[in-house]
N, C-alpha and C positions, 0 to 999 in steps of 0.2 A: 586496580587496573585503570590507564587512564583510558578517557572518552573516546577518545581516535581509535584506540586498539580493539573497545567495545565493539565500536561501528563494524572495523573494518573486521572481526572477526563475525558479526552478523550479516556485515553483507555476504560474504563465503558462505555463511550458512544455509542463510536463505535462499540462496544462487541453486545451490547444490540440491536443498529440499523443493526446489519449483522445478528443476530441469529431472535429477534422478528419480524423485518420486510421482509429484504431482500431475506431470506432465503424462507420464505415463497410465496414470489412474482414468478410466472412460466409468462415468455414473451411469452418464445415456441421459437422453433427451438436453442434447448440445452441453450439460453442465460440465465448468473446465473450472478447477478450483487453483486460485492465484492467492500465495502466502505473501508475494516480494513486495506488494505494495506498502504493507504494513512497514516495510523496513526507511523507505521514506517519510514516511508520519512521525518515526520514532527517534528522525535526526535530532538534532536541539532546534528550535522555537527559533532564537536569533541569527541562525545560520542564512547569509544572504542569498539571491533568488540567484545569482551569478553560480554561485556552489553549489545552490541544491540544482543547477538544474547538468549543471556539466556531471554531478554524481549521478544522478537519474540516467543523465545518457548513457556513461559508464554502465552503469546498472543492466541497463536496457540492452544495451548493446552486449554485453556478456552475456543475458539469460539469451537471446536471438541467438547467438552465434553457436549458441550450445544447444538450441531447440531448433533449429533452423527453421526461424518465423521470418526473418526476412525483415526485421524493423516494428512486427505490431507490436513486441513486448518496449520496445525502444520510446516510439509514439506517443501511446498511451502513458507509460511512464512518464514521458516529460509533460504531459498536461496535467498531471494527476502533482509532479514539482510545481508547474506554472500557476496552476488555480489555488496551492496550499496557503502560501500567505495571505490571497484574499478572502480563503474561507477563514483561518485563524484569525483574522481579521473582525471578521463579522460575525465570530460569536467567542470573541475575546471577553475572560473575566474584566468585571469591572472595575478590577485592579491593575488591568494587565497580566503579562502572564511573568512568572518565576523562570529567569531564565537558568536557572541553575538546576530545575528537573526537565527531564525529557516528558514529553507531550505523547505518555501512554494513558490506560484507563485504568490507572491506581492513583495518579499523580493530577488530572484533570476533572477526573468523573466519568461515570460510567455515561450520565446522559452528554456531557461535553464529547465523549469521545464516540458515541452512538451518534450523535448529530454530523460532527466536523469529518469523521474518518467514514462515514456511511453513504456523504454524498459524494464526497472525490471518490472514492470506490465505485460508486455508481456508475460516476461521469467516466471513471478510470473505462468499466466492462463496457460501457458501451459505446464510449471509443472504440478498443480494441473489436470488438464484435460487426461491429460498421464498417472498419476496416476490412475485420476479416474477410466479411463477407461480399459487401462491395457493392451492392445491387440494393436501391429503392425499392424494388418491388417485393424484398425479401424483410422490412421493417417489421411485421411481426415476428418472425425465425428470430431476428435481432433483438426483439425485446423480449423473445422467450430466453433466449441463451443469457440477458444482460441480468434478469431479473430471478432465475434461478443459479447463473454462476453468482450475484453478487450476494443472494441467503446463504449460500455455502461458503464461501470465501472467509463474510461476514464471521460467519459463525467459529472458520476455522484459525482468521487472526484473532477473535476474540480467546477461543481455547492455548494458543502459543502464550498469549499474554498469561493468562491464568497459572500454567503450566510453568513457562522459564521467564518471567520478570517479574523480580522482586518488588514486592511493597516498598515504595522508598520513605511515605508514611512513617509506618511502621516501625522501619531500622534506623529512623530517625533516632530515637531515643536512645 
């Protein structure tokens, strides 16, 4: 399977699992669990900021039009494109990276990918959440909803990676 058809069968996927399921899931206590940002971390490394970020909007503006957000999932996603290169940036191996694997947490490291993918997520929820909400005077609400959507989030792109991508390691050999 070439790479393009990879993507473009993940973006569907992901689409489909953040609007039919997730969306609909209420935890309570503002927690909103978001899989599709994982699916921009998982482009290739060398792909320019021109592309990731016109994909992002694509992205963004599908899961909105399907959730009717109105633009936050759109937003957020193109910051969450904007800031990737410079966080890959500043905690690029000392090698550079391999651009011939994608930048998950089999092919990077677990603590590479807990660092780089944990602060754009961050930055992603509490964009979106700022947004949402819209009011100064509500920045606690904002940092409650950013900092238990993003343990959940976290945890649940970490379980998809676990789940369906393969070791590329591994089937090296």
């Amino acid at each position: 399977m070439t790479i393009a058809i990879k993507h473009i069968i993940r973006f569907f996927l992901f689409a489909l699992i953040q609007v039919l399921v997730l969306n609909q899931i209420e935890i309570g206590w503002g927690i909103q669990l978001m899989i599709y940002p994982v699916f921009i971390m998982l482009l290739p490394v060398e792909l320019s900021v021109f592309y990731l970020l016109l994909i992002s909007f694509i992205f963004g503006m599908f899961i909105d039009s399907m959730s009717n957000s109105y633009g936050l999932h759109t937003s957020a996603l193109l910051l969450f494109a904007y800031l990737r290169p410079l966080i890959f940036k500043v905690f690029a191996p000392r090698d550079g990276y391999d651009i011939l694997l994608e930048p998950n947490i089999f092919n990077m490291g677990k603590k590479w990918f807990y660092k780089t993918f944990g602060i754009l997520l961050l930055i992603h929820h509490f964009w979106f959440f700022l947004l949402e909400i819209f009011k100064l005077n509500e920045i606690l609400f904002v940092t409650q909803k950013t900092i238990l959507s993003f343990i959940f989030s976290m945890l649940l792109c970490v379980l998809v990676q676990y789940l369906f991508i393969r070791n590329s390691k591994n089937n090296a050999i």
